[in-house]
C-alpha positions as CSV (number, residue, x, y, z in Angstrom):
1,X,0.0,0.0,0.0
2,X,1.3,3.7,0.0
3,X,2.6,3.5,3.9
4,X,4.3,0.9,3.4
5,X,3.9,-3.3,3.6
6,X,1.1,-4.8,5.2
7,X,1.2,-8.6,6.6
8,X,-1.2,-10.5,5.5
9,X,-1.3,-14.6,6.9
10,X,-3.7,-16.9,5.3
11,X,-3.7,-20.3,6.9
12,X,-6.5,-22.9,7.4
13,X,-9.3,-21.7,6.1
14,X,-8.6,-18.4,7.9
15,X,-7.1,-15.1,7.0
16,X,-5.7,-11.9,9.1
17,X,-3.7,-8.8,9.3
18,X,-0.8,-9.5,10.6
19,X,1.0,-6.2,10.7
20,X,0.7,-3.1,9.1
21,X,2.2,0.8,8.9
22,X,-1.2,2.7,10.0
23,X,-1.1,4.0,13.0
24,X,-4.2,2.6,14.3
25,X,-4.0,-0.7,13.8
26,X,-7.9,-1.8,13.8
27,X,-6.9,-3.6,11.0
28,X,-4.3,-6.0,13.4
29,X,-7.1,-5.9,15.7
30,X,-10.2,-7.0,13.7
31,X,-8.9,-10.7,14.0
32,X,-9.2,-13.7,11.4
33,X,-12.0,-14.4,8.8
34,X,-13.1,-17.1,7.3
35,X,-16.6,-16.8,6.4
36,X,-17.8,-16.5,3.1
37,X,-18.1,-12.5,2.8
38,X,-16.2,-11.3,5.8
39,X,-13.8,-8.8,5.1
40,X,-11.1,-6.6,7.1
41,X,-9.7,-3.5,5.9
42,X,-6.9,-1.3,6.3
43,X,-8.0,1.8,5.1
44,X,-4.8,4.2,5.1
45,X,-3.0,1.7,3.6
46,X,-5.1,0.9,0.9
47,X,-5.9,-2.9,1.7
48,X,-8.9,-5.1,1.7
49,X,-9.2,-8.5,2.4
50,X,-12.6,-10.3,1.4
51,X,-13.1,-14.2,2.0
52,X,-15.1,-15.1,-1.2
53,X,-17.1,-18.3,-2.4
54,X,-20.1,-19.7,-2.8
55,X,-21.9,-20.5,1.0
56,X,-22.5,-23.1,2.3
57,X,-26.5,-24.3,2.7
58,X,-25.9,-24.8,6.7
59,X,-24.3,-21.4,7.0
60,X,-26.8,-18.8,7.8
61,X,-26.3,-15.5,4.9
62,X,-28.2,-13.0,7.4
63,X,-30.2,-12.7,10.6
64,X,-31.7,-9.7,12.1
65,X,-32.9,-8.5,15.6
């Protein structure tokens, strides 16, 4: 991205931020995905992570309250 290089880690089905050059770092904090349409973002440094794929039937694709 333009600050610098962001860590991404992509292991088991899962995906995160490892470590990036924002300075505040709700990127590193917003955890793993791994469901189909999640996403995490790091905004000042211009990256976006998305899981995608098709869903499975048992996995619920909203809810509401």
């Amino acid at each position: 991205g333009p600050l610098g290089e962001t860590v991404v880690a992509v292991h088991g089905g899962q995906a995160r931020v490892l470590a990036s050059p924002c300075e505040n770092q709700t990127c590193v904090a917003a955890g793993e995905i791994h469901s189909h349409g999640q996403w995490v973002a790091c905004l000042p440094n211009a990256v976006f992570l998305r899981i995608e794929g098709k869903t499975r039937e048992d996995e619920l694709d909203g809810s509401t309250w």
